[in-house]
N, C-alpha and C positions, 0 to 999 in steps of 0.2 A: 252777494252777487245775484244778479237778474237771472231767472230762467230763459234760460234759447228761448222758450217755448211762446216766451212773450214780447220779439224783438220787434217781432210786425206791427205797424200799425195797422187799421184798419185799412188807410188809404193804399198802403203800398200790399196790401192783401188784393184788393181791388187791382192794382196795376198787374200781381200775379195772375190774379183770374185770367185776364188778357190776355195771356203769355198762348203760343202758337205750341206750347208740347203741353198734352192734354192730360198730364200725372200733373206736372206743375201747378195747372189752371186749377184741377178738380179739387188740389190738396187744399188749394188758397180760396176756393167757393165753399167746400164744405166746412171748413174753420169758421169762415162768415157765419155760415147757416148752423152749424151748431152752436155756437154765442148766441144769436139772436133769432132760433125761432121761437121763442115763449115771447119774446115785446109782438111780434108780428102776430101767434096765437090769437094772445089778450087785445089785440086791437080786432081781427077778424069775429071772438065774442063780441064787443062790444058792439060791434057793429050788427050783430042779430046773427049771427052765424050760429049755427048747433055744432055740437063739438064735434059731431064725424068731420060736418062743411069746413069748419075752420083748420081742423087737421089734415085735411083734404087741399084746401087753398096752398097751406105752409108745405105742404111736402110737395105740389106740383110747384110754388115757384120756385123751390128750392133745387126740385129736379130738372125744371126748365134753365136755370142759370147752371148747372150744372152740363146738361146735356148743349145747351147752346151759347156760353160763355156771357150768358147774360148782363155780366155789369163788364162788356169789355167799351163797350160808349162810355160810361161814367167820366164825369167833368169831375177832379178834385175843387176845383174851383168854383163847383156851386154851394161849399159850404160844409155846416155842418153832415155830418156822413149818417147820423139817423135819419136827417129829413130825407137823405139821398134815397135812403133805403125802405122808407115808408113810400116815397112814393112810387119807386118803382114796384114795391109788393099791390098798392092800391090801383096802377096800371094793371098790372095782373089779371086781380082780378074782375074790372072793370070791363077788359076785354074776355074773359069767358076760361076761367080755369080750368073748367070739365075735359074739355080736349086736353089741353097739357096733362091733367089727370091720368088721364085714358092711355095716353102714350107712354106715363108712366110706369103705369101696371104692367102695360106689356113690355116695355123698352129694358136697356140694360143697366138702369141706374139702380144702385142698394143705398139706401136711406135710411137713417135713423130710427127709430123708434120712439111716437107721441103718444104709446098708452098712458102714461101718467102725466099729459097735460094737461086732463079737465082739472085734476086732484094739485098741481102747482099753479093752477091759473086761481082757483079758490082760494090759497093760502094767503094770496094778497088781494082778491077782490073787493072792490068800494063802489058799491052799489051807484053813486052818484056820478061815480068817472064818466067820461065821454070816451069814445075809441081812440082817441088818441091822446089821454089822460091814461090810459090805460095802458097804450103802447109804453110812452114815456115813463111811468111809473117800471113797467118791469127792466124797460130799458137804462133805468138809473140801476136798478139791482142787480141786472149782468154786469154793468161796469164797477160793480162795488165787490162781487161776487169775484170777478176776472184778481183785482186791487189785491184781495183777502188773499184769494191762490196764491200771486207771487209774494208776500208778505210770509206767509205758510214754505212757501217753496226757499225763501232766506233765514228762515229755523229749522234744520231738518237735524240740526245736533240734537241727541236726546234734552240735555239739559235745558237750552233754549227752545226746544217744543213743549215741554212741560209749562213751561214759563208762558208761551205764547197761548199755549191751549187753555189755559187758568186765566186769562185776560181780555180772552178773546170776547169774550161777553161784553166786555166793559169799552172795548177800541171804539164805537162810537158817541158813550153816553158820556154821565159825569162824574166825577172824584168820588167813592165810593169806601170812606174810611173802613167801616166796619169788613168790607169786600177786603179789602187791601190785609188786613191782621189777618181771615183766616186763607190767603192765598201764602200768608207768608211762614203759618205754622204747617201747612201743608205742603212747600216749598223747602221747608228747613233756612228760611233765611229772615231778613229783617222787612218789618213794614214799610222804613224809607226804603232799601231796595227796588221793593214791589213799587212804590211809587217812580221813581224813580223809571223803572222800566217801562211802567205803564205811559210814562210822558215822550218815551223814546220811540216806543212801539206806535203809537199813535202820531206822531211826527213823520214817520214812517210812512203810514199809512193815508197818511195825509197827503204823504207825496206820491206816491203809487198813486193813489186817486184822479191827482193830479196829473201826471203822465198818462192814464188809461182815457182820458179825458180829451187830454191835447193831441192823443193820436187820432181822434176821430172830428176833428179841426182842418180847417185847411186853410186860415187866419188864426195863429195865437191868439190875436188881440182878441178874440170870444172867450178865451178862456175862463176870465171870470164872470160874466154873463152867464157861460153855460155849467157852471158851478153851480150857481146859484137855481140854474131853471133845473136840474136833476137833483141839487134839495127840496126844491118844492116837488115834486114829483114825486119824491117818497113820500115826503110829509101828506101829501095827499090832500081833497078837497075840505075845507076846512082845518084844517091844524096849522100849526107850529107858524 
């Protein structure tokens, strides 16, 4: 079974922000902006930003769409819903964040906490990205990261989390014999099993992927197109 937690898409998240009762809107902007302010982050570095400036950008537009319903314009129908939202963050700050800033500090919005995004903006940096290779790149990782949760959230039986947590290494790579014998002497069960489950779990996972993917769509028919462009995205410049 799916978690409530992930029934929304992106888009109909955006429809809530619009919503005219201001718990409603706030609940459905702040879910936005905690998904995705690490791809916005890593593109405001790339873009020369120092870490206070970029944290600084992220939290005023996030407080700005917060405090003034900021994606209640949004066209579903311009598309993919990253590009929506990169470029309403690069409106932002094109037009001059420091005010939105300023009303922050003083205003009645509570915000997240980005002490530890210079230290996860690092853990995936590639020196040769562009800002929005960089956007993209963390942006395939929240939606892989989002996939894993509800996969995590469909084992929560002991048994089946043991199984899931011993595998979990392995759900993106390839057939790993030697892996599979000591998952299955540690499991108390059989090698074919572990395989076996490992082929289920990843089928799985495959399709969560795929759902966290088509939610942020606004034509299926992208879907494999945009498969394909958030593989390349991890795989990063040069590789795979």
């Amino acid at each position: 079974m799916t978690s409530p937690a992930f029934h929304s898409t992106r888009w109909s998240l955006v429809t809530r922000s619009a919503s005219s009762d201001r718990a409603t809107a706030q609940q459905a902007l702040g879910e936005l902006c905690t998904t995705y302010w690490l791809p916005l982050y890593a593109f405001a570095r790339r873009s020369g930003a120092s870490d206070d400036d970029a944290r600084d950008q992220v939290q005023s537009f996030c407080a700005e769409l917060l405090q003034h319903h900021g994606l209640a314009h949004a066209d579903r129908e311009r598309g993919r819903f990253r590009h929506y939202l990169l470029g309403a963050f690069r409106h932002h700050v094109a037009k001059g964040y420091r005010a939105a800033a300023a009303a922050r500090r003083g205003g009645e919005v509570t915000l997240w906490s980005l002490d530890d995004a210079e230290t996860r903006y690092r853990v995936e940096e590639h020196e040769r990205d562009s800002p929005e290779a960089a956007f993209e790149r963390r942006w395939a990782l929240a939606l892989l990261a989002r996939a894993t949760d509800r996969l995590r959230a469909e084992h929560v039986a002991p048994a089946k989390q043991a199984l899931l947590t011993a595998l979990e290494p392995s759900l993106l790579g390839t057939d790993d014999a030697p892996q599979h014998a000591a998952v299955a002497t540690r499991l108390g069960t059989t090698e074919g099993a572990v395989r076996v489950a490992l082929h289920r779990l990843r089928g799985r996972l495959r399709d969560l992927i795929r759902d966290e993917v088509l939610q942020t769509l606004a034509d299926p028919d992208q879907l494999e197109d945009e498969l394909r462009a958030l593989q390349q995205a991890v795989a990063g410049p040069g590789d795979g």
